[in-house]
N, C-alpha and C positions, 0 to 999 in steps of 0.2 A: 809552684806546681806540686801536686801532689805525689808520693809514689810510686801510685798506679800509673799518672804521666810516664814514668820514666822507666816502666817494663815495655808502655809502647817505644819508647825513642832509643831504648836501648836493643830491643828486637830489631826493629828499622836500619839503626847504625851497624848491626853484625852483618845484619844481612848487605848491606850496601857495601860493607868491605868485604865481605867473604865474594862476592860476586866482584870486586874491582879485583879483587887479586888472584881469582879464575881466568877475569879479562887480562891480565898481564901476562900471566903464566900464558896463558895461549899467545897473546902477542912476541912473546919471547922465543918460545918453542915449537909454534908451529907455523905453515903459511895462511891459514886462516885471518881474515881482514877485514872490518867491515860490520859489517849488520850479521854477516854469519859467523862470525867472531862474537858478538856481543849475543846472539840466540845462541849458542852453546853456550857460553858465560851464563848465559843465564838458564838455561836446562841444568847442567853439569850443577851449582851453585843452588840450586833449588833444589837436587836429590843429597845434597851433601848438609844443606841446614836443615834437611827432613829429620837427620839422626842429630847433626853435633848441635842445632840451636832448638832443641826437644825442650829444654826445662824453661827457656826465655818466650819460648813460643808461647806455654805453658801457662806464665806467668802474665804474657799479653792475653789469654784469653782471658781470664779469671778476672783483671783491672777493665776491659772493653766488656764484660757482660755485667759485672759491680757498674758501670757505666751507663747501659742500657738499661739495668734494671733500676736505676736510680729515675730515670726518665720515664718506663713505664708506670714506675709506684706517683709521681705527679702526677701524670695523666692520669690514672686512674681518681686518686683525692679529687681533682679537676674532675673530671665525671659524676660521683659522688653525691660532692657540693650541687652541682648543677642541677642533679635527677631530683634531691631532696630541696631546692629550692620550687623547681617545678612540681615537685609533691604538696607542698606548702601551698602553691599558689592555686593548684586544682583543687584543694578542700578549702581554701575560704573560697572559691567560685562556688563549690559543692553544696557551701551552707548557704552562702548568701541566694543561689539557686531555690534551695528548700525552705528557706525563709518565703522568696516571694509567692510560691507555690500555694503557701500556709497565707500568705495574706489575701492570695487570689479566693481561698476556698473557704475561706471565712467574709467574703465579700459580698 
């Protein structure tokens, strides 16, 4: 895997422990249980990697858009190739067209 892979998987894995260890701390010290335990874990835990996972964040967008842009620049060549084969193939129609035109009027 490359090491663009691994700003996604290391973004993903902060985030998944900084939210498991929000979910603990509340399980420890509060009455909070449940599904509305786990909705603050993950509020709480999302305003907290806004600031402290800022440069990994950072660093996943930068590898997912080298990503995307890698896929757009394909399709694009794909496009390309395709319009310039279709360009190709409407001028020899174009000539063979004015060829017959020219045989017609010479007839």
């Amino acid at each position: 895997m490359k090491s663009s892979g691994w700003a996604i998987i290391r973004f993903t894995m902060l985030r998944a422990l900084l939210f498991g260890g929000i979910w603990l701390l509340l399980q420890l010290t509060t009455p909070l249980r449940g599904l509305i335990a786990a909705v603050v874990a993950l509020l709480v835990s999302g305003v907290i990697s806004t600031v402290v996972l800022n440069r990994q964040r950072a660093a996943m967008g930068v590898s997912l858009a080298s990503f995307f842009g890698r896929i757009n620049a394909r399709i694009d060549a794909s496009s390309r190739a395709e319009d310039e084969a279709d360009d190709l193939e409407r001028s020899g129609n174009g000539e063979q067209e004015a060829q017959a035109e020219t045989v017609e009027k010479n007839e």
